[in-house]
C-alpha positions as CSV (number, residue, x, y, z in Angstrom):
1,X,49.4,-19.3,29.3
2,X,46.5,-21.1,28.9
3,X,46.0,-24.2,31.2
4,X,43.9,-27.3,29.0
5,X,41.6,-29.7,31.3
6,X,41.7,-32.9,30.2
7,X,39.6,-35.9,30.2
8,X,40.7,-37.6,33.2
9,X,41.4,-41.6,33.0
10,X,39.3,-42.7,36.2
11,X,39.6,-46.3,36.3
12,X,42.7,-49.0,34.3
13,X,40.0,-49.6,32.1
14,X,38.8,-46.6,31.1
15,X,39.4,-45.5,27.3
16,X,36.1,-42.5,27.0
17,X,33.5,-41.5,29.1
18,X,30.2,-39.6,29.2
19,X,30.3,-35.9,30.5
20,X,27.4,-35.9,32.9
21,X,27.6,-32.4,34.6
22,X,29.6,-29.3,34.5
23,X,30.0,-27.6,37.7
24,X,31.3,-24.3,36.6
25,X,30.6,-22.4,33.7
26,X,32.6,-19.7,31.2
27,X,33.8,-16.5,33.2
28,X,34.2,-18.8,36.3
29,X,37.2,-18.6,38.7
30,X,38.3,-21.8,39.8
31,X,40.6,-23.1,42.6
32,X,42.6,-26.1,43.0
33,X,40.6,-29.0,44.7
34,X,37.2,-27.7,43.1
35,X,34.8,-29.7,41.6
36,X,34.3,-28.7,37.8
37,X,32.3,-31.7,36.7
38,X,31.1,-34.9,36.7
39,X,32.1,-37.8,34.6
40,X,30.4,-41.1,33.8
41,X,32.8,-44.0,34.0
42,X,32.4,-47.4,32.9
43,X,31.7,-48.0,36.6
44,X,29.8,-44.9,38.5
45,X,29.5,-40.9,37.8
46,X,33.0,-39.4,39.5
47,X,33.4,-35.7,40.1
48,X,36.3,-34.1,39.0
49,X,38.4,-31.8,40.8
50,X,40.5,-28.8,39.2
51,X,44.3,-29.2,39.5
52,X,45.7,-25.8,38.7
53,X,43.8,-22.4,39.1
54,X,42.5,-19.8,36.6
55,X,39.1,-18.5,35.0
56,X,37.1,-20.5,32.8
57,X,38.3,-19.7,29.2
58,X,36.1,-22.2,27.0
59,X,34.2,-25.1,27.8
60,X,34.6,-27.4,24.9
61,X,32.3,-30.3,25.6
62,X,28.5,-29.8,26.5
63,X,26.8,-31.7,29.2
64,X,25.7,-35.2,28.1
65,X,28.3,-35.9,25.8
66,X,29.1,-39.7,25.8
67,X,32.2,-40.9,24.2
68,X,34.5,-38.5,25.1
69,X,38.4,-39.7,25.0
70,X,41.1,-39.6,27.7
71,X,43.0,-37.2,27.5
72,X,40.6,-35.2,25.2
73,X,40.6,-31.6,25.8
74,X,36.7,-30.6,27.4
75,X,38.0,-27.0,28.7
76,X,40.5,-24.3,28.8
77,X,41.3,-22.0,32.3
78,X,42.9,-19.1,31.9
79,X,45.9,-17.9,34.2
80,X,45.8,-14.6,36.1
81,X,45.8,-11.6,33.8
82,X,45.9,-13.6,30.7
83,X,43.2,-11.9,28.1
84,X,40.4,-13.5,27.8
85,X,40.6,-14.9,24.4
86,X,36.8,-16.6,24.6
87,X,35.5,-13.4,24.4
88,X,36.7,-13.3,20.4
89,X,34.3,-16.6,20.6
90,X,31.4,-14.5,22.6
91,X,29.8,-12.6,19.8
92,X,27.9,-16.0,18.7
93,X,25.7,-15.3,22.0
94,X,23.0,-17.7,20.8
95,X,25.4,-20.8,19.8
96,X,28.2,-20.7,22.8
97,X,28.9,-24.0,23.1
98,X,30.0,-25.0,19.7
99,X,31.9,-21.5,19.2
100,X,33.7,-22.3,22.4
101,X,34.5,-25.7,20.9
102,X,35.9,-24.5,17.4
103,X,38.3,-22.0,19.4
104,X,39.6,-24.6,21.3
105,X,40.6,-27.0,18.1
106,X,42.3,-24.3,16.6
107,X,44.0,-22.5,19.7
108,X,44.5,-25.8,22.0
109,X,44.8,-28.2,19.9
110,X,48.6,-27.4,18.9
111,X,50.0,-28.0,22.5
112,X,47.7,-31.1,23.0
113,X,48.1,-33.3,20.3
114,X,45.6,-35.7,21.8
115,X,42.5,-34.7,20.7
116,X,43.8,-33.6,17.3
117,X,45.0,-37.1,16.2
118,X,41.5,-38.3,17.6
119,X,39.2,-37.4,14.3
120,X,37.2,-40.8,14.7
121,X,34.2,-39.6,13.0
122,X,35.4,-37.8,9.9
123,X,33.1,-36.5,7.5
124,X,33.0,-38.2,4.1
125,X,32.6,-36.4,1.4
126,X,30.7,-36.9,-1.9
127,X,33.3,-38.8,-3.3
128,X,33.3,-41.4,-0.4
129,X,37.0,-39.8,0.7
130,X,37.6,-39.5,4.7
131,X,38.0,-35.9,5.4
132,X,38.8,-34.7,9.0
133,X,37.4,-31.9,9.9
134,X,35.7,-30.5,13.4
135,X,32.2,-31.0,14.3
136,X,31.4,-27.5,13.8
137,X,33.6,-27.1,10.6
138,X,30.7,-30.7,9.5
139,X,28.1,-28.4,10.1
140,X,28.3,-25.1,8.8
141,X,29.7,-26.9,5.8
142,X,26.3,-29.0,5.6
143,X,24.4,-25.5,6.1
144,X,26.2,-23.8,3.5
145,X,26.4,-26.9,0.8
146,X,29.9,-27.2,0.9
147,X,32.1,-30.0,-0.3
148,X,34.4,-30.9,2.5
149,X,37.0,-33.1,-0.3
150,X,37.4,-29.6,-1.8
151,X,39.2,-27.7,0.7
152,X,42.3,-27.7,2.1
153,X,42.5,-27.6,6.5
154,X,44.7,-25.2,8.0
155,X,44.1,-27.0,11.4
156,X,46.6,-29.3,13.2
157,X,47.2,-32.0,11.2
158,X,45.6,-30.5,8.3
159,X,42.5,-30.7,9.7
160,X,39.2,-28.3,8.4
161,X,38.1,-25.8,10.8
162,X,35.4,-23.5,10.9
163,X,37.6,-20.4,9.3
164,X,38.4,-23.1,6.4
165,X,34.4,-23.1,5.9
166,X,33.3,-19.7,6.1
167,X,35.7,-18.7,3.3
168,X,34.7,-21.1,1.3
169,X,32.3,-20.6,-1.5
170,X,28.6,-22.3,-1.5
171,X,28.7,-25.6,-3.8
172,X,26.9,-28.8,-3.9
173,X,25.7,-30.5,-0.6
174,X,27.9,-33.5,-0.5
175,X,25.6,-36.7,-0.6
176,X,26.4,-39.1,1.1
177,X,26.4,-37.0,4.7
178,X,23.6,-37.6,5.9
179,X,23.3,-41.3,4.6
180,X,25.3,-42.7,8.0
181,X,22.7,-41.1,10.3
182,X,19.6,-42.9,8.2
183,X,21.6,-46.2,8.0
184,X,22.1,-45.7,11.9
185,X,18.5,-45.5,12.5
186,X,18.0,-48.9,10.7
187,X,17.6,-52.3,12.8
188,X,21.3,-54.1,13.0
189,X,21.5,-57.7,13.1
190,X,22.6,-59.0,16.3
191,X,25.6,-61.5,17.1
192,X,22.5,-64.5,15.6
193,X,22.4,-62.8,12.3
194,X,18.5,-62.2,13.0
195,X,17.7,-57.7,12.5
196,X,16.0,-56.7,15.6
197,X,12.3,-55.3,14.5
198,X,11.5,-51.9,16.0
199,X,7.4,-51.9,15.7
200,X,5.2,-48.6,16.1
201,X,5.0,-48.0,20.2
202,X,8.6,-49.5,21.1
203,X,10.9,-47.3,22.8
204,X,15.0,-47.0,21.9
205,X,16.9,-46.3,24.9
206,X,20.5,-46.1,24.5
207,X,23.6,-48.0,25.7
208,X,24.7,-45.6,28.7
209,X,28.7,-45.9,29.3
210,X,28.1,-48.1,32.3
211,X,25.7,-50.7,30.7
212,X,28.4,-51.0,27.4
213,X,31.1,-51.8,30.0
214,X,29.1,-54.4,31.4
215,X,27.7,-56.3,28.4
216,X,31.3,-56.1,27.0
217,X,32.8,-57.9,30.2
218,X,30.0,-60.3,31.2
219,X,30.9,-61.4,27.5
220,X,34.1,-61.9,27.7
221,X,33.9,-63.6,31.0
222,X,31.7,-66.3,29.5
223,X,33.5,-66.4,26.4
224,X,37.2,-66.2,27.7
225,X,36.7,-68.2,31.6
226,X,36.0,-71.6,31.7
227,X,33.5,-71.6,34.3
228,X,32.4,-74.6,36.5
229,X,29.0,-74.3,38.9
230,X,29.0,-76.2,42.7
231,X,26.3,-75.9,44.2
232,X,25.7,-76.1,48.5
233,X,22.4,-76.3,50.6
234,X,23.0,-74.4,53.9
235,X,20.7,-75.1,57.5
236,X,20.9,-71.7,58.3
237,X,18.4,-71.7,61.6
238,X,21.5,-71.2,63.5
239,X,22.9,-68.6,61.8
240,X,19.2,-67.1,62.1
241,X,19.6,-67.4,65.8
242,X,22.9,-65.7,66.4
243,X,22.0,-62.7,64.1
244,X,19.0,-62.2,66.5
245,X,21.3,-62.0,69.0
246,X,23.6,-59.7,67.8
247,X,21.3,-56.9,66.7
248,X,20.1,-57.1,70.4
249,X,23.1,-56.0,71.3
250,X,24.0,-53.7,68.0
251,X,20.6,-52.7,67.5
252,X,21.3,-50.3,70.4
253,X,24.3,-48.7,69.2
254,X,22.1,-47.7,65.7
255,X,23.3,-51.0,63.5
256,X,21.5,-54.0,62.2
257,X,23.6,-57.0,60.9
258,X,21.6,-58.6,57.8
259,X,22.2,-62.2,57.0
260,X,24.5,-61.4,54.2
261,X,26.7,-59.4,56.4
262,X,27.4,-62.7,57.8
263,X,27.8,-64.3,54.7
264,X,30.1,-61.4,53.8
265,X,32.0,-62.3,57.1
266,X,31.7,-66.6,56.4
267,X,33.2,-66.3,53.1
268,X,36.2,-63.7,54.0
269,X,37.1,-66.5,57.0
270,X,36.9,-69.2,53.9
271,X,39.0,-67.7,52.0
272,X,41.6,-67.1,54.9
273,X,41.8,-70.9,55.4
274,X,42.1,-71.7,51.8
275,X,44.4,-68.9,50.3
276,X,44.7,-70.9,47.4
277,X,41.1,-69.2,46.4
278,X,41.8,-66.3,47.3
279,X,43.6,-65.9,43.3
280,X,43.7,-64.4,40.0
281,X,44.9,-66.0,36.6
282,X,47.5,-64.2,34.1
283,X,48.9,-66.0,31.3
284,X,52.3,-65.5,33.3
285,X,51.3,-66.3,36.7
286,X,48.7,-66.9,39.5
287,X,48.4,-64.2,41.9
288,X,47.4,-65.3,45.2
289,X,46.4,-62.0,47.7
290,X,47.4,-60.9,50.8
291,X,44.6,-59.5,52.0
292,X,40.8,-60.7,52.0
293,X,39.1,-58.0,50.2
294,X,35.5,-59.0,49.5
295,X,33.1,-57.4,46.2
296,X,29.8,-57.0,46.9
297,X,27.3,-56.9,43.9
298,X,24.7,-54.0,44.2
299,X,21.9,-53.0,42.1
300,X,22.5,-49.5,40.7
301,X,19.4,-47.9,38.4
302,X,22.7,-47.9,35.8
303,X,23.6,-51.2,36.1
304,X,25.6,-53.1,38.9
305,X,28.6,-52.1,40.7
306,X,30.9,-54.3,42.7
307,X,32.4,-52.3,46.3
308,X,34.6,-53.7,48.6
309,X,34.5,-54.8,51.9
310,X,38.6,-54.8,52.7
311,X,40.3,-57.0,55.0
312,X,36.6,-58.7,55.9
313,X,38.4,-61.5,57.9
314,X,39.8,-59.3,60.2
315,X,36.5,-56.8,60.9
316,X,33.7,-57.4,63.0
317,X,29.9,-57.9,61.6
318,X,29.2,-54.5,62.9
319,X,31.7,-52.8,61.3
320,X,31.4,-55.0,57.8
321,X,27.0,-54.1,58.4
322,X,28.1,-50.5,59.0
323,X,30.7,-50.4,56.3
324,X,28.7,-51.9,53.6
325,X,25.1,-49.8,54.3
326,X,27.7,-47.0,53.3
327,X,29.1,-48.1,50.4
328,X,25.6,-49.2,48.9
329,X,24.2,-45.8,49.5
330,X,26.9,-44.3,47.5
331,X,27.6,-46.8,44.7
332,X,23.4,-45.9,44.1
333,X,24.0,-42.4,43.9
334,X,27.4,-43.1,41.8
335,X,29.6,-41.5,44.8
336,X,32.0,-43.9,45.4
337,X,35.8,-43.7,45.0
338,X,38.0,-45.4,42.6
339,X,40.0,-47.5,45.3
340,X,36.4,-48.4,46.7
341,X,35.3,-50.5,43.5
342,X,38.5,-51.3,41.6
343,X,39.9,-54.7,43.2
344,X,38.7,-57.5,45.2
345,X,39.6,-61.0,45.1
346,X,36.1,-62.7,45.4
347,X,32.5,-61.4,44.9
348,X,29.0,-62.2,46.3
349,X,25.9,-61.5,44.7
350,X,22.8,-62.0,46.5
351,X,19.5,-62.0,44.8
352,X,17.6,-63.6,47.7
353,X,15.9,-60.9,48.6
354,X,13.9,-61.4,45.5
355,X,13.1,-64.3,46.4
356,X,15.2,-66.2,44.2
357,X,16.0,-69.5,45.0
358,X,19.2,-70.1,42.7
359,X,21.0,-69.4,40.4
360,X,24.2,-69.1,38.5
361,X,26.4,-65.6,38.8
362,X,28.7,-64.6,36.0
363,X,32.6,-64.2,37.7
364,X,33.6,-60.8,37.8
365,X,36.9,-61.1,36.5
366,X,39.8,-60.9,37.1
367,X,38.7,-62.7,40.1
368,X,38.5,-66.7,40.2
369,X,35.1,-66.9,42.1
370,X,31.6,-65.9,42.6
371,X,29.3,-66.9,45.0
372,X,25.6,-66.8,44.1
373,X,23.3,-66.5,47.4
374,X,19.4,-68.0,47.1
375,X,16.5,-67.0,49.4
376,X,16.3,-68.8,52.9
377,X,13.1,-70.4,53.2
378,X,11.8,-73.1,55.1
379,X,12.2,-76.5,53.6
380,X,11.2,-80.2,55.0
381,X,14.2,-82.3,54.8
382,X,15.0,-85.4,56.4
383,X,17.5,-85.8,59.8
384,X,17.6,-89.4,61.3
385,X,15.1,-91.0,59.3
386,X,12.4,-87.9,60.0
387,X,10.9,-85.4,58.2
388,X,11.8,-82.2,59.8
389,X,11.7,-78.1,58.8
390,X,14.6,-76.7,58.4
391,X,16.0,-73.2,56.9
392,X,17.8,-73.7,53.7
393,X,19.8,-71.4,51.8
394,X,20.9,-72.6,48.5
395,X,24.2,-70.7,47.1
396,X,26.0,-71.5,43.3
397,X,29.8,-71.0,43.5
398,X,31.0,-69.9,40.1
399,X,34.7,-71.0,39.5
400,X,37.4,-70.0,37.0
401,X,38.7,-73.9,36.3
402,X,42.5,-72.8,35.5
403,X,43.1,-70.9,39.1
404,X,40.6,-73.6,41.2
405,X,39.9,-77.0,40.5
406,X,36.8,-78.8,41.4
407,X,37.7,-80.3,44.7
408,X,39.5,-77.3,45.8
409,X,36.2,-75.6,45.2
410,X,34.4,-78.5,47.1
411,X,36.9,-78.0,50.1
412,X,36.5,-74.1,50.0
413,X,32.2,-74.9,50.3
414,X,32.4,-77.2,53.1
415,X,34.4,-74.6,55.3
416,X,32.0,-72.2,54.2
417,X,29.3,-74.3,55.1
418,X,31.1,-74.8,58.7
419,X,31.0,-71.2,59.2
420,X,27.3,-70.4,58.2
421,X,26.0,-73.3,59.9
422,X,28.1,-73.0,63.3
423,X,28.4,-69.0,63.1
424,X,29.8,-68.8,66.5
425,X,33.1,-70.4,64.3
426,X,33.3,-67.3,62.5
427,X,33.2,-64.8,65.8
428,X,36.2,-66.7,67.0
């Protein structure tokens, strides 16, 4: 019996994803625990392993297609000495893809109703009627000049297939087909109600799955959180001093702690001392955590990711420098695991290696707290009545109002500010 691979739900939030890769291809055997492709998610590219064992039947989805639903069907293995019913789907050598794809709506769609009840782009036919009908079924029908609101689908669900088509008879091109994709093509007016002008010499690059997820949650975070700013100047000359100090002695061993190890470190002992921080809001409860589980914010070239530093409070600066050099290497190349990015009960995002001074972070909910870390530069201030130079470091605490109030904020920056300025208070 034939085995259906599904699209896989790799993250809570996770509704479709983008098929990046396949790893294997029709006529394939595959083993349990393989890698058979690789899925964009709204947070990294995952690779996907087989469950069950079997040859390649049909791959249904091509490489690179984005909005692919959970629990969609994107391939059929076949068991051991089952016939090889793609080859009924071969003889279309020059279009294999799509071939593969109608066989599987009108062999696997029956035990998997998921992708059958999922006709979200149906075609409309000349009448303005929804018909549902597979992609393939769309276009030989456009090809041929077929009225889609004319015949009757002997797919699941009633849906048109591509047998439906071919014994069809020729008739009028329906219309109104291709007017969607020339009305997509138009400029749409943004949230301001101004159109967005596309002159000669601009370039349209699309929304990847990542970059969606983001705009869609850094908008509801500033629309749904009411967000509050505090903002702390840090002397970090002694913090400066001690790091020196410790890479001698790590330096030797292959590590390097950077600066915002040690904020990484300062902020995990915070939150220890005021657990009260350390929170989520629900419209039921307020969850306070256990454990000190720290995001980090890293650059990706497809948009940021958040890993975690877990139990920070109780780990070393070595081990948080060595931990974290890891997990930025991998959230760049989209390698990380699921329990390495989904969590995390504060987040900091530095952009002072940029040389920014500061600014104001956006809280990654469903976390209550963002810290946003400036550059360290050399400042005069005055100590004593004198004008001296100091180090200063400038960080923005973001806060979710209905889990921390102002002064409980205030509190939480002053022992932070403890810790960076006397670091030897964090190493005890």
């Amino acid at each position: 019996m034939s085995i259906n691979i599904l699209m896989p739900a790799l993250s809570p939030t996770m509704t479709e994803g983008k098929l990046a890769k396949w790893h294997v291809k029709v006529g394939d055997t595959v083993k349990s625990g393989q890698v058979v492709c690789e899925i964009e998610t709204d947070k990294a590219t995952m690779e996907v392993e087989a469950v069950d064992e079997g040859k390649v039947g049909q791959i249904l989805v091509e490489e690179g297609t984005e909005g692919v639903a959970v629990n969609a069907v994107i391939a059929v293995l076949l068991e051991e000495g089952e016939k090889d019913v793609a080859r009924s789907a071969a003889p279309a050598a020059e279009k294999p893809a799509p071939k593969a794809e109608e066989k599987s709506a009108e062999k696997a769609a029956a035990p998997a109703p998921a992708p059958a009840a999922k006709p979200t782009a149906p075609a409309a036919s000349s009448g303005g009627t929804r018909v549902f009908a597979s992609p393939l079924a769309r276009r030989i029908a456009a090809e041929k000049g077929i009225d889609l609101s004319g015949l009757k689908g002997s797919g699941p669900n009633g849906r048109i297939v591509k047998a439906d088509v071919e014994n069809a008879k020729p008739g009028a091109a329906p219309a109104a087909a291709p007017a969607p994709k020339a009305a997509a093509k138009a400029p749409a007016p943004p949230a301001g109600g101004q159109p967005v002008f596309v002159a000669p010499g601009d370039s349209r690059v699309p929304h990847t799955s990542i970059r969606k997820v983001i705009a869609r949650r850094m908008l509801e975070s500033k629309q749904t959180v009411p967000h509050f700013y505090l903002t702390v100047d840090f002397e970090i000359d002694a913090l400066l001093t001690a790091r020196t100090a410790i890479n001698a002695v790590v330096e030797k061993k292959g590590t390097k702690v950077s600066v915002n190890d040690m904020v990484i470190k300062a902020c995990a002992k915070a939150l220890r001392d005021h657990p009260e921080c350390n929170a989520s809001w629900t419209e039921e409860e307020m969850i306070q955590y256990g454990a000190v589980d720290i995001s980090v914010a890293v650059a990706t070239d497809r948009g940021l990711i958040t890993p975690i530093v877990r139990n920070a409070d109780m780990k070393g600066l070595a081990q948080i420098s060595i931990e974290m050099k890891d997990l930025a290497s991998r959230a760049k190349s989209g390698k990380l695991k699921l329990e390495e990015f989904q969590g995390g009960g504060f987040t900091i995002s530095n952009l002072g290696m940029f040389g920014i001074r500061d600014f104001g972070a956006i809280i990654n909910t469903p976390q209550a707290m963002i810290l946003a870390v400036g550059a360290g530069e050399e400042r005069v201030v005055v100590r004593k009545g004198e004008m001296v130079v100091r180090n200063i470091m400038s960080c923005t605490l973001a806060v979710d109002h209905r889990v921390v109030d102002g002064a409980m904020g205030a509190q939480f920056l002053q022992t932070l500010k403890a810790y960076i300025e006397q670091p030897a208070a964090m190493l005890a």
